[in-house]
C-alpha positions, 0 to 999 in steps of 0.5 A: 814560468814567469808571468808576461809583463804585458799580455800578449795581443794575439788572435787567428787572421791577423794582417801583422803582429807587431813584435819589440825587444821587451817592455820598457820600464814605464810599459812595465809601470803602465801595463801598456805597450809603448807607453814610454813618453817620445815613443812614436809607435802609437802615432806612426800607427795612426800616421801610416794608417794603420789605425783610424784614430790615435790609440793611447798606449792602455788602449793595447787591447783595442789593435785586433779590431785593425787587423794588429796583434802586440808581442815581445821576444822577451814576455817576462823582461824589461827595460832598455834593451842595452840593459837586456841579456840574450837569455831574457828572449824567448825565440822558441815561444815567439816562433810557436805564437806564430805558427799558431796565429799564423798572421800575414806578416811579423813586423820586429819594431827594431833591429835587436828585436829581429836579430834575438828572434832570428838569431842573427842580424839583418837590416830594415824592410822586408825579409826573404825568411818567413815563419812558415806562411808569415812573412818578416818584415824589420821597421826602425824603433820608434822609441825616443831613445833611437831618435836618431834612427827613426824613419817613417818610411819603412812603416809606410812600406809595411802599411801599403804591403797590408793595403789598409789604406 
C-alpha cells in the first residue's frame, strides 16, 4: 500500500472532519494541507470561526485542538483534480475512518470531493445522507483555482451548525 501524501488529521469526538479531493502539488511539496498560495481554506477557518487564530497550512496538526480533523478521499494521489482519475480515490477507507472516529459532521471541501466519496453528484449545504451518526455537509472549494465558485456563506452555515462561536 502506498504512503498517504499527507497523514491524516483524525482523532475520536470531533465536531467535523474537513475532507478534499487530494493534495495538491504544492501540499505534496509542503507536507501540509491547503497550502497552495490563494487558497482560502486556512483564513475561511479563522473568518467563520472555526479557529481563534490563522493557522498556516504546516500547523495542520494543530486543527484537533478546535474540534477539526483533515482527510482526502484519495491519501495516496495529487495534483489538481482535473488531473485525478476515479481509481485515485479510496471511498471505502474514507467511509471506514469515519465509522471509526465517528465525528458529528463530514464537511467535503468540494463538490468532486463529495461526488468521489458518495459516488454521485450533489450540491452545497447539508446532506440528508450520513455515515452512520456523521452528518454530511458539502462547502465550495476554496482553492484559488474555483475562484469563481467561492462563497463563504455555506461555511458560515457549517460553523453555526457546530456552534463554535
Amino acid at each position: 500500500m502506498a504512503a498517504h501524501v499527507i497523514p491524516d488529521v483524525l482523532e475520536f469526538e470531533l465536531d467535523v472532519v474537513f475532507c478534499g479531493t487530494a493534495p495538491s502539488a504544492t501540499s505534496k511539496e509542503r507536507g501540509a494541507y491547503y497550502a497552495r498560495p490563494g487558497n482560502r481554506f486556512w483564513p475561511t477557518l479563522f473568518a467563520v470561526g472555526l479557529t481563534p487564530r490563522l493557522l498556516r497550512p504546516e500547523e495542520f496538526r494543530a486543527v484537533s485542538e478546535y474540534g477539526i480533523g483533515l482527510t482526502d478521499v484519495s491519501k495516496t494521489g495529487w495534483g489538481q483534480d482535473a488531473d485525478l482519475s476515479s481509481s485515485d480515490f479510496d471511498p471505502d477507507a474514507l467511509r471506514s475512518k469515519i465509522v471509526e472516529f465517528a465525528p458529528r459532521w463530514l464537511a467535503f471541501t468540494s463538490k468532486r470531493a463529495a461526488a468521489e466519496a458518495l459516488g454521485r453528484p450533489t450540491g452545497y449545504g447539508a446532506l440528508t445522507d450520513r455515515i452512520e451518526e456523521t452528518r454530511l455537509f458539502v462547502l465550495p472549494s476554496t482553492s484559488g483555482l474555483a475562484t469563481r465558485f467561492w462563497d463563504i456563506g455555506p461555511w458560515q452555515d457549517l460553523a453555526d451548525r457546530l456552534d463554535k462561536r
